[in-house]
N, C-alpha and C positions, 0 to 999 in steps of 0.2 A: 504494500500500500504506500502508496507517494505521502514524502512529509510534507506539512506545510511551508507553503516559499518563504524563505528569508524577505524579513520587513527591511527593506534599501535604509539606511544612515538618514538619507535626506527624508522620511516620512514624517509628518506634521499629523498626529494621533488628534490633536484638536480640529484641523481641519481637513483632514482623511483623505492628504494630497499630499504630493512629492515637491519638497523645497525645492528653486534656483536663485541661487546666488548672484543679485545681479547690483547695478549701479545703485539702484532705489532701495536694496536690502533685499532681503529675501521674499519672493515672489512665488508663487503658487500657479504651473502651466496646466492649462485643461489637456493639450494632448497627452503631457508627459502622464496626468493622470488615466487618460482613457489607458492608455500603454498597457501602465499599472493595472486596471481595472483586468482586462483583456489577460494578461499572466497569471494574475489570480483566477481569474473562472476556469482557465486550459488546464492548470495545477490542479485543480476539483477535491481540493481537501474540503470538509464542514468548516475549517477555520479560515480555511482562500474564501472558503463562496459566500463568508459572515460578514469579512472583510471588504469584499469585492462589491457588494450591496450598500455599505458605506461608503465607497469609492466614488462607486457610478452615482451614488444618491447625490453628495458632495457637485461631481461633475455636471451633472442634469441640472442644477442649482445654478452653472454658471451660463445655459445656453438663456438668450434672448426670447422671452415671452409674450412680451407686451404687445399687439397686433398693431399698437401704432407707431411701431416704433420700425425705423426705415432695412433696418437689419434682422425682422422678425425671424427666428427662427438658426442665425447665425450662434456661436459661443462668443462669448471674451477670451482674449488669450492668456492673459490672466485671471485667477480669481478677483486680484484685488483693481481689475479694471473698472472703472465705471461705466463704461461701454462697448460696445465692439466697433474696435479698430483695426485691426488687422482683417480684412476678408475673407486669408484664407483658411480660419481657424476652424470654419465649420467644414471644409475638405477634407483639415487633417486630424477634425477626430470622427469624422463617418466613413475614413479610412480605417480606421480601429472598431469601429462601434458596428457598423454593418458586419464584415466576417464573423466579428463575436456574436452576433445576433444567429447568423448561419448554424454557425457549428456548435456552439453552446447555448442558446436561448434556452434548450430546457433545460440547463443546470440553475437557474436562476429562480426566483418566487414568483408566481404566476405577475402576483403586482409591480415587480420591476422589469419583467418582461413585457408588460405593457406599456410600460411608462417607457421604452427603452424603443420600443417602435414608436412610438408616441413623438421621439425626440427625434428619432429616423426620420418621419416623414416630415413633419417639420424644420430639419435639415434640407432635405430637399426640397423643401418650398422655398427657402433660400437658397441654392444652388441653381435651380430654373429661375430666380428674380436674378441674379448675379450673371449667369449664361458668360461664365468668363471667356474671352477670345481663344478661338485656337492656337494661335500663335505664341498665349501664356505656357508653355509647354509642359511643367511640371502638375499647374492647378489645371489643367484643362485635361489633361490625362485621370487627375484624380473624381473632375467633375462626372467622366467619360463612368469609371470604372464604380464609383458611388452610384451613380446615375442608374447604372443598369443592375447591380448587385441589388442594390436598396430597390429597386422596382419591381424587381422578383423578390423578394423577401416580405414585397408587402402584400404580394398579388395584384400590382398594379400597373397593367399594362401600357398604360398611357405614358407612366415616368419610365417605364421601361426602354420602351420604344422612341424616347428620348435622348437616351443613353445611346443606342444602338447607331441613331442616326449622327450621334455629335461623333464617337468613333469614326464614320464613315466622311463626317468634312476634316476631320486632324486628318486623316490622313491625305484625301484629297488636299490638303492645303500645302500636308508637308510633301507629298508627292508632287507638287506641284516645282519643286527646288534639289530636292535631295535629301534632307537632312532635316531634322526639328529646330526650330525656329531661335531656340537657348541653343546652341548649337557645344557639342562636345562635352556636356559641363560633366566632368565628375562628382559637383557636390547633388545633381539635378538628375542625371539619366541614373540613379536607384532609386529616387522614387518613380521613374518610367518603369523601372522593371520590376520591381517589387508591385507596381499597381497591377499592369500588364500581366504578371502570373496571377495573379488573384482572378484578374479576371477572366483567364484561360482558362484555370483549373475549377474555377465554380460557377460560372456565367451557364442558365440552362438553354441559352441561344445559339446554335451551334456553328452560324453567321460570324457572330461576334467573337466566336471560341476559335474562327481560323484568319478573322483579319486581325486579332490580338495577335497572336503569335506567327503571323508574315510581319508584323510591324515590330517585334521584338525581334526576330529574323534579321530583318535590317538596320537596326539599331545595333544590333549582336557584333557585325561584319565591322560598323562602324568604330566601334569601340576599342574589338581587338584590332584594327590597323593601325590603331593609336597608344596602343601598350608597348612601351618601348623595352624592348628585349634586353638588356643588357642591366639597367635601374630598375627595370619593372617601374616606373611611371608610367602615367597616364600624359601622354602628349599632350601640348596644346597645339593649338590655341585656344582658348578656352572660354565661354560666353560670359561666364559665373563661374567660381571658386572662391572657398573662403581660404585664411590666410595660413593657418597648418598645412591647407594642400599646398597651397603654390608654394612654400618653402618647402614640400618635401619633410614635413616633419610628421606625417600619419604615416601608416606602413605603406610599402608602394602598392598600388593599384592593379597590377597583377592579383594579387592574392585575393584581391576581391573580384573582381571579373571570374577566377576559377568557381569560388565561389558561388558565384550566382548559376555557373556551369554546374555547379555538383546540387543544388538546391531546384534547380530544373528554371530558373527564372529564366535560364539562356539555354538554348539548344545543344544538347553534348557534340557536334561538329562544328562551335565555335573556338571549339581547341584547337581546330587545324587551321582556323586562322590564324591565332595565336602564333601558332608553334614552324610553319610551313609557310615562308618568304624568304623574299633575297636579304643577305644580310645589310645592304644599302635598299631603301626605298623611298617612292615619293606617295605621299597620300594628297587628294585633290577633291574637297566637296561644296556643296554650296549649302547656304541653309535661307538667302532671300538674294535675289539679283536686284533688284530695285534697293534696297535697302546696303547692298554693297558688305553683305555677310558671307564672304566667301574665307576659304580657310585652307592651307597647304603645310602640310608637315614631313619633316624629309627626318630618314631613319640613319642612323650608322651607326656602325657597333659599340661607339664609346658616346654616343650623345643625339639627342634628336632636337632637331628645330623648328617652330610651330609659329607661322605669321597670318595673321586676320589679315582680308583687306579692310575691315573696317571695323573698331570693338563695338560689345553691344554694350555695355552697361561700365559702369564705372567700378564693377567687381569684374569687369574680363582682363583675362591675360591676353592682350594682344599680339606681343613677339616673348615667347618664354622659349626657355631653351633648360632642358637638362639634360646631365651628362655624368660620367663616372669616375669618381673619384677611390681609387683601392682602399684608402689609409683611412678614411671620414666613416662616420657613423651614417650618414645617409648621403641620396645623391646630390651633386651640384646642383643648383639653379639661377640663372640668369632671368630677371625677369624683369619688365615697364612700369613706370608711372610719368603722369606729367600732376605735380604739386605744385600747389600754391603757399605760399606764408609759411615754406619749410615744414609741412607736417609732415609729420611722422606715424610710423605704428605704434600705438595705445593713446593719439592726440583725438580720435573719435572712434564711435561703434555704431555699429548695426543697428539703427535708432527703434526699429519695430518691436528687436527681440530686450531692447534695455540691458543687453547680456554683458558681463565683463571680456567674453573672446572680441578681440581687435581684428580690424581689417585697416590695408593699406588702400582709402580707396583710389583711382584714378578720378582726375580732375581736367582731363585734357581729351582732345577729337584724334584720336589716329586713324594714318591709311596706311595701309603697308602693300609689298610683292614681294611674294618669294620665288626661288629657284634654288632646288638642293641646298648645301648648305651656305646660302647668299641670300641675305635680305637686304632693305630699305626700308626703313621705317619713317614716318614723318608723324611729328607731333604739334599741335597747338594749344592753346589754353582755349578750354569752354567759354564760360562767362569769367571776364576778367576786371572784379570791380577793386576795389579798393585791398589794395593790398602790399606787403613788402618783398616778397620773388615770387618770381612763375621761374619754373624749372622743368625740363624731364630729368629722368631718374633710370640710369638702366644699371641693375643691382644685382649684384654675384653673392650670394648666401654663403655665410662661414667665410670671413676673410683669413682666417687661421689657414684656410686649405689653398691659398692663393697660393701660389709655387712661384711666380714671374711676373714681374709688370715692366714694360718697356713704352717711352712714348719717344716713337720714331728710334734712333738708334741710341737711345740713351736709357738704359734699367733705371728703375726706382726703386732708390733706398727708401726712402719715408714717404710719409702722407700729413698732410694733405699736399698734392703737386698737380701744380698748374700746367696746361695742357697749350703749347702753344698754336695759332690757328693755324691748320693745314696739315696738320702731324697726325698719323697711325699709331691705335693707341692700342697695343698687344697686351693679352691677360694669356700667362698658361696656368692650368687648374687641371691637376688629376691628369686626365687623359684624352683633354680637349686643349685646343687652342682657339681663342678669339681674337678676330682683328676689327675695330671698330675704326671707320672714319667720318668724323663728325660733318655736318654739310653746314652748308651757309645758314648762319642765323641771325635772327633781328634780337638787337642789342635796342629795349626800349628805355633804357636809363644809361649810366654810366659806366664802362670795365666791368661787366657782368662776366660772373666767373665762369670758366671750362675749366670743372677740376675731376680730378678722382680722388676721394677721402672714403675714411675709415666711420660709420654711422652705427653703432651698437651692433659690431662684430661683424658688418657687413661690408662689402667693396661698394662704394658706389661712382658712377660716373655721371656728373653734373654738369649737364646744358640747360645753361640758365637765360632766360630772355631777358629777365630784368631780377637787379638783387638793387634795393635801396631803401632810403626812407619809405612809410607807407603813402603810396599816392594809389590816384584815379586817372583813370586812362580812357581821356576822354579819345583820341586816337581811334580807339578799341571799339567803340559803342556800334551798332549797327544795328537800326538805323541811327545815321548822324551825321553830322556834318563835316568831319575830319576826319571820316576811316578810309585808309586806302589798301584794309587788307588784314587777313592774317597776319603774325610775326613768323618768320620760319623757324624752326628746329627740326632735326633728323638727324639719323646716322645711315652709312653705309654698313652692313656686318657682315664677315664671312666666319665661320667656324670651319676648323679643321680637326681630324686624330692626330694627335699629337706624335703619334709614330709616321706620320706623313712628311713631316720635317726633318732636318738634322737638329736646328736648336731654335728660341720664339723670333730671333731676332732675324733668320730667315723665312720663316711664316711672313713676318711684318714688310720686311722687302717684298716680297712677292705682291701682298694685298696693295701696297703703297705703288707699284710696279704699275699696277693697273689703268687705265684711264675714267675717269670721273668728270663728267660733265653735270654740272649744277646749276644751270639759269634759268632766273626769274625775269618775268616783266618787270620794268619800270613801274616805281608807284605813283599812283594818282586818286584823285579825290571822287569816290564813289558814287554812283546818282542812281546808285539801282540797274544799271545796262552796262554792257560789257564784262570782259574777264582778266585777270590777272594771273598768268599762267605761271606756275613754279614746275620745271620738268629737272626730273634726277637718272639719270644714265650710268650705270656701271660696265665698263667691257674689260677683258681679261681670256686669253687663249681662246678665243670666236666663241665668247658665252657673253651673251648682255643681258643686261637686266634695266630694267628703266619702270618709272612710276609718272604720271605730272596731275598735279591739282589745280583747282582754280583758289587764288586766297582771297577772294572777293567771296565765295558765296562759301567758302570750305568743300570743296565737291571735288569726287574723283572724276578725274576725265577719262584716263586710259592707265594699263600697265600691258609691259610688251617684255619679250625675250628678244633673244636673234631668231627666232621660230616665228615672229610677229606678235600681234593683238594676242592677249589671253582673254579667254574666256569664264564660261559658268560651269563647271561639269557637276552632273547632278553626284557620281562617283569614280573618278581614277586612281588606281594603282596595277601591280603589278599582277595581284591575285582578283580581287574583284571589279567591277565596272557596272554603273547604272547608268540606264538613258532612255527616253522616251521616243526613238527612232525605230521602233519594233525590231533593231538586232542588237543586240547584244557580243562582243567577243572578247575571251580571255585566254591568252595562249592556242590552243589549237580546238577549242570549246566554243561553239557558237550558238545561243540562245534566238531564236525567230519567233515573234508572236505581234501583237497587235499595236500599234502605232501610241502606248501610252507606259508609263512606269513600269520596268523591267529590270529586274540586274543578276547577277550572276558573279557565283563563285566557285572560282574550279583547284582542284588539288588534286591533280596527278599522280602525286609520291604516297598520296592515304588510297585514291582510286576512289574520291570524293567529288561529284559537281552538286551545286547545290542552284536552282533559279526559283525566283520567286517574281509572278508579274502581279501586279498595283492597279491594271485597271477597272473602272469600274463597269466596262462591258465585256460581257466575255467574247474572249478572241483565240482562235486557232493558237497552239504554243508548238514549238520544236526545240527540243533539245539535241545537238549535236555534238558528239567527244569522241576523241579516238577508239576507246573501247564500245561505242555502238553507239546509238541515237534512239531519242522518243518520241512520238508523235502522238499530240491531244487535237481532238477533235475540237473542240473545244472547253476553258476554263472562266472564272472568275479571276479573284483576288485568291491565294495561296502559290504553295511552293510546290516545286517540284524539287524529289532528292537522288541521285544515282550513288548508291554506297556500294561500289565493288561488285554491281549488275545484279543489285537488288534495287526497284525503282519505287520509290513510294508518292502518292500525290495527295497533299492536303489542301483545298480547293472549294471556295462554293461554285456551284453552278456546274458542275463537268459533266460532260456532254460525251456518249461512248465511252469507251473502255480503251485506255492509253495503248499502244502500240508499240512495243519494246524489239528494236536488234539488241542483240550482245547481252541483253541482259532477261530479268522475269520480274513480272511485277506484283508488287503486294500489298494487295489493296486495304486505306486506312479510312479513317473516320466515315467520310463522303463517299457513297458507291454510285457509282454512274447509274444517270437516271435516263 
């Protein structure tokens, strides 16, 4: 017989809820309590399920009652809230409260199992008033999987049917790019996955039970091309992360991706993405073309490099780069910001959560392009009012593991050291080399510094627009009468393995070797028409790379190679590829089907393809690979799997009985109708 669960340290006996320790003192969270509630009834002692009625009783106390009140039916995030502020609070405890409703309702008192749907459907009457965008990636997923769980829990086919269909526009929306809209986040794509199995494995719709898991599918492919082999991090670039991730101070992100592999949240053949690539690669998605959310991360065995063409929020990692350090308790990381008034990490926080965890956030517009390991990053200040510097910030974690700094042909002994204009500024660390060259910048005060100093244990490299008394910068205002623009800052970056050289100081000549073309227009007094173009050009052994913005409006114009114009691609690398051209091909593997979302993953060395098409009318599919070919009459949305000439098809809508050379098929879920 199971004992009863250990009461956590932080439990508050008087108010039957789990403490956090934050700015304000200590605060009482409805999820962390639903959490709690949810361990106690699965444990199913008489003293869990005593306790657990106290819990939930406590937590039902804190959701929104009053019908006139604008949030009916939402929770406070805290108890000791006076209202509901936060939105997504009622997501994330009908993320908790609906399964517990499923699988445990009847451990509970008839009376709180009323009152417990009672708070369920009311949940959902706020969640259809709220109807968050699909684009919010993480709450619209939860809306999705609340949505349709709680509508079948309640026998209500309306909210059901609700759920079913908001599933079917996230995906249409994200099918529509590549990628989900927060794009890459490690702190955000587990609650996609964790919602996503929930709702595979209990949803009674058997629709919703196979475009969950083609959408976890695709996410899955995503994910492992961004776990870098060598640190086991999770690439960036990154839409959202909070600040333990991006220093690399959680365990690396491998172990969790396995994880979610061995928990079933991810399909056991995303191991051979994992595990099965070239040991150099580039990865290439998009997550919005209008909005200039595209993202390319390039692989090598001692460090990987991950540049947005444009961040989403002011917790994205725009150009982050980790790499491998032998000696270090965790991996290197090189990572952005553009600050104002010099903050720093623990000068503010996450204002929603009131939490004591710090974030660094960004304060600045970037554009970046990558190629392999070469980027271009360009940064500006957001709103620039009253203040004493604007600066970017590109910051090497653990200056202890710094091994070399050279600017241009000269080491550096100490810190802090001024960078003179024009010079190559070499870091070597561990088992990477960085060469950064800084481009033209507007200097809007006086000897505004290019240095690299030591900032509580970290390297950092400052390009500053302006350091001085605090002023207003009326210059800056737009609309107004004296703006003629953006200020520029950027750098040019290449990284190397460090076994590619003889020592940093020839890394540095080489990058320095290169040609750099940096020109802007001429400035002038803005009136609303025309552009002001900044173009940045790097060439080097017939490899270019080049970026240009307008600093009149902040807008990307173009990014090119020596290959020409880059593009949107919904997925490139070496193992998978998505596009909506109805073909598909990866290696000697070619996917044929209907003119809308398709991709394909092929593994040769496992005797692994894996396709899966997105659209929403069913269309003829062919799978073609060396060891044989399949042919559907036609599908829907699901995947097709060829493991070793066993074929299996999970599928709404399939039309005939699949058609197998080389291999035999064995038929799952959906049997042809």
């Amino acid at each position: 017989m199971a004992n009863p669960l250990p009461i956590p340290n932080d439990f508050n006996p008087e108010t039957h809820m789990l403490g956090n320790p934050t700015d304000d003192g200590v605060l009482h969270q409805t999820r962390r309590a639903a959490g709690f509630a949810a361990n106690l009834v699965t444990n199913g002692t008489p003293e869990d399920l005593a306790l657990a009625e106290k819990v939930l009783d406590a937590l039902l106390a804190c959701q929104e009652t009053r019908e006139d009140d604008p949030h009916y039916g939402n929770f406070k995030w805290y108890r000791e809230d006076d209202f509901v502020e936060d939105l997504n609070a009622v997501a994330f405890n009908l993320t908790t409260l609906i399964p517990l409703a499923i699988h445990y309702g009847d451990r509970l008192s008839k009376s709180m199992y009323d009152r417990l749907l009672d708070a369920i459907r009311l949940g959902l009457h706020e969640v259809r008033n709220l109807d968050v965008q699909v684009a919010y990636t993480n709450i619209a997923i939860k809306d999705i999987v609340n949505t349709c769980l709680g509508g079948e829990l309640l026998n209500d086919p309306e909210i059901a049917q609700r759920g079913y269909q908001k599933l079917i526009d996230w995906m249409t929306f994200t099918d529509t790019f590549g990628i989900p809209f927060e794009y890459n986040s490690p702190t955000y794509y587990s609650v996609a996955f964790r919602s996503f199995k929930n709702l595979a494995s209990l949803t009674q719709d058997s629709d919703t039970r196979i475009r969950a898991r083609t959408a976890i599918a695709r996410l899955g492919i995503s994910v492992a091309l961004h776990i870098h082999t060598r640190t086991g991090r999770w690439a960036g670039p990154h839409s959202r992360a909070y600040h333990p991730t991006v220093v690399a101070e959680t365990a690396p992100e491998a172990g969790m991706v396995r994880n979610w592999i061995e928990e079933g949240a991810l399909p056991g053949w995303i191991t051979d993405v994992l595990t099965h690539r070239p040991a150099s690669f580039e990865v290439s998605e998009t997550a919005h073309i209008e909005r200039c959310y595209g993202l390319t991360t390039h692989h090598s065995p001692a460090f990987a490099l991950g540049v947005s063409t444009k961040q989403y929020t002011g917790q994205s990692n725009a150009l982050i780069a980790h790499y491998h350090r032998p000696n270090a308790d965790r991996a290197g990381v090189l990572y952005t910001r553009y600050l104002l008034n010099d903050k720093w990490l623990g000068d503010f926080y996450h204002q929603t959560d009131r939490s004591t965890s710090r974030n660094l956030v960004d304060e600045g517009q970037f554009y970046g392009v990558q190629q392999g390991p070469r980027a271009i990053g360009l940064y500006a200040p957001g709103t620039l009012g009253r203040c004493t510097s604007a600066k970017a910030a590109f910051i090497w974690t653990q200056y202890e593991h710094i091994d070399e700094i050279w600017i241009g042909n000269n080491p550096v002994k100490s810190l802090p050291a001024d960078i003179p204009e024009g010079e190559t500024v070499v870091i070597a660390s561990g088992e990477a080399l960085f060469a950064v060259r800084p481009l033209t910048r507007t200097d809007l005060g006086r000897n505004a510094p290019l240095r690299l100093i030591e900032r509580e244990g970290d390297l950092v490299l400052e390009i500053y627009n302006y350091h001085g008394p605090a002023k207003s910068f009326w210059e800056m205002r737009w609309p107004g009468l004296f703006y003629k623009g953006k200020p520029q800052c950027g750098i040019y970056l290449e990284i190397a393995e460090r076994s590619a050289y003889p020592d940093s100081q020839s890394f540095g000549q080489t990058v320095a070797g290169g040609t750099l073309n940096d020109n802007a227009e001429a400035p002038y007094v803005y009136s609303g028409e025309g552009e002001r173009l900044w173009s940045i050009e790097y060439t080097r052994d017939g490899q270019t790379l080049g970026i240009e913005v307008d600093l009149m409006e902040w807008q990307l114009k173009r990014r090119w190679t020596q290959s020409g114009e880059l593009g949107w691609p919904m997925l490139e690398s070496p193992v998978a590829r998505q596009t909506r051209t109805g073909e598909v091909t990866v290696g000697n593997a070619t996917l044929t089907c209907g003119s809308e979302p398709a991709w394909l993953f092929a593994c040769p060395e496992t005797g692994r393809y894996v396709a899966g098409y997105h659209g929403q009318t069913p269309a003829p599919l062919s799978l073609t690979i060396p060891e044989g070919k399949v042919e559907i009459e036609a599908m829907g949305v699901g995947t097709v799997h060829w493991n070793n000439g066993i074929v299996t098809v999970e599928t709404i809508a399939l039309k005939g009985t699949p058609k197998i050379i080389g291999g035999r098929y064995q038929p799952t879920e959906k049997e042809p109708q």
